[in-house]
C-alpha positions in Angstrom: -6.6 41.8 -1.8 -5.8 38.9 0.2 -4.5 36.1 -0.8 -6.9 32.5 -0.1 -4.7 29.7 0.9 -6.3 26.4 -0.4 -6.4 24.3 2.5 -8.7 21.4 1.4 -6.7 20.6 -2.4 -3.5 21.0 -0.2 -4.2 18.9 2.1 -5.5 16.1 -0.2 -1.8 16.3 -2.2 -0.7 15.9 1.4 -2.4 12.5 2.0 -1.7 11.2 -1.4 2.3 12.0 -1.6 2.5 10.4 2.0 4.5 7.5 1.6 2.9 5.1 4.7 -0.6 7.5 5.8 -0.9 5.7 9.2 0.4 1.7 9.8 0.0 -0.1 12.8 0.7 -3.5 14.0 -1.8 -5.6 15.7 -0.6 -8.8 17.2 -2.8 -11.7 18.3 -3.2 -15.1 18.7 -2.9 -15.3 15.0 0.2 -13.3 14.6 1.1 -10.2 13.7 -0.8 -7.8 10.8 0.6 -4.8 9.2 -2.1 -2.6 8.0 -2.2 0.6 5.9 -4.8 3.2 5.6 -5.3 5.5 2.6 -7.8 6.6 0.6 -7.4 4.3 -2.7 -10.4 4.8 -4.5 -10.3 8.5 -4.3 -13.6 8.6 -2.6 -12.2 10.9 0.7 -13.0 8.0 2.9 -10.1 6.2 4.2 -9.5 2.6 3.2 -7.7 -0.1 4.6 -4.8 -2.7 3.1 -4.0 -5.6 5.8 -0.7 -8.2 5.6 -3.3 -11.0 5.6 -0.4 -13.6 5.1 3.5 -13.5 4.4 2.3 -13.3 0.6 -0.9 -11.3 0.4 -2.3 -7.9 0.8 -5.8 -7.3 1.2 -7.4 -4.0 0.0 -10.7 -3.1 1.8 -12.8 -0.4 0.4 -15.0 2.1 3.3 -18.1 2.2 2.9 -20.3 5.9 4.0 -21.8 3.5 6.9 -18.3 2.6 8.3 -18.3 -1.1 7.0 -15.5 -2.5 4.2 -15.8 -4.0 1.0 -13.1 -6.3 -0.2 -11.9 -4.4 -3.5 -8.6 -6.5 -4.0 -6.3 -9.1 -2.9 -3.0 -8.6 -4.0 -0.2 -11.8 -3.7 3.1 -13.0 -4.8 4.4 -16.7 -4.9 5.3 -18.3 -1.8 9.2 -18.5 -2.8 9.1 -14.3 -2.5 7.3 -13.5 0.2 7.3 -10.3 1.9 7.7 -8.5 5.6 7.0 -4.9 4.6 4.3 -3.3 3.0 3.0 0.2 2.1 0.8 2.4 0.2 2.7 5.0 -1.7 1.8 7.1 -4.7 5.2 5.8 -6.9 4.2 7.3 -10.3 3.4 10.4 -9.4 -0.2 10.0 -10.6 -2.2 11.1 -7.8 -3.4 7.4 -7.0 -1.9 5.4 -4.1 0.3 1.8 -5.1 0.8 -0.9 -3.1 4.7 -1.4 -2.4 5.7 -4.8 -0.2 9.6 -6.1 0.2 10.5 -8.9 1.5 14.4 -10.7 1.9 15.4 -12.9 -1.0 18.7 -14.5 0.6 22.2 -13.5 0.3 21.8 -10.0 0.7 18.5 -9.8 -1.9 15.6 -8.7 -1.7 12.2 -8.7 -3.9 10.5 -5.3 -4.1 6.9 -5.8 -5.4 4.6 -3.1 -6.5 0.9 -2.8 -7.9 -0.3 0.4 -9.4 -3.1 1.9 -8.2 -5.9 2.3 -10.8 -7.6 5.3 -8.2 -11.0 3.2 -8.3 -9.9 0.6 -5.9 -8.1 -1.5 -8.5 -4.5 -2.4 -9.0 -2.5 -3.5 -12.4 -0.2 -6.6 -12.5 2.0 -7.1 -9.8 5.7 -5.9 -11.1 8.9 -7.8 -9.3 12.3 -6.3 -9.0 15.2 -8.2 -7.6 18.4 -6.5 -8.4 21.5 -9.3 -9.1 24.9 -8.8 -8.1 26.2 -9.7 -4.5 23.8 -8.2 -2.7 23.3 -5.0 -0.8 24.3 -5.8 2.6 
């Protein structure tokens, strides 16, 4: 008897355990936007997070038609603002987070992370800024 390989559940650990699925930056008169594309929600349509500002991420929801539906804006204060953002499954629970880093001066940086709820939700954002001298 052969043995079936299960493309399809494979696959979907695949897209959940990637740490950044696709990001792309799109520069225009505005500036520049980071975006991130993932499936969030769990829904096997791929949704969008977009850098709207140096503190904000917005979470868009796809609809079956090919439009979005704002599902979340996730910020930090303006005194830790962030350059980098992704969407990575950190806990290991199947659902994709939102991680976002930005400098802190001196050698710090914040690291900010929202746990994805897998409905297009996130928890509280959680802050980490090591102390010491810095790491670099």
């Amino acid at each position: 008897m052969k043995k079936q390989i299960p493309t399809i559940p494979i696959l979907k650990t695949l897209l959940h355990a990637a740490v950044v699925l696709v990001a792309t930056t799109v520069v225009s008169s505005a500036g520049a936007a980071t975006e991130a594309f993932g499936d969030v929600n769990n829904d096997g349509l791929m949704d969008v997070a977009v850098n709207t500002s140096p503190n904000s991420v917005t979470i868009s929801l796809a609809n079956p038609d090919g439009s979005y539906t704002v599902s979340a804006i996730l910020s930090v204060p303006k005194s830790q603002q962030f350059a980098n953002f992704s969407l990575v499954d950190l806990d290991g629970d199947g659902d994709l987070d939102v991680s976002a880093i930005g400098v802190a001066g001196g050698g710090q940086f914040y690291w900010h992370t929202w746990s994805g709820n897998g409905d297009g939700t996130f928890s509280s954002r959680s802050t980490y800024r090591p102390r010491g001298k810095g790491i670099w």
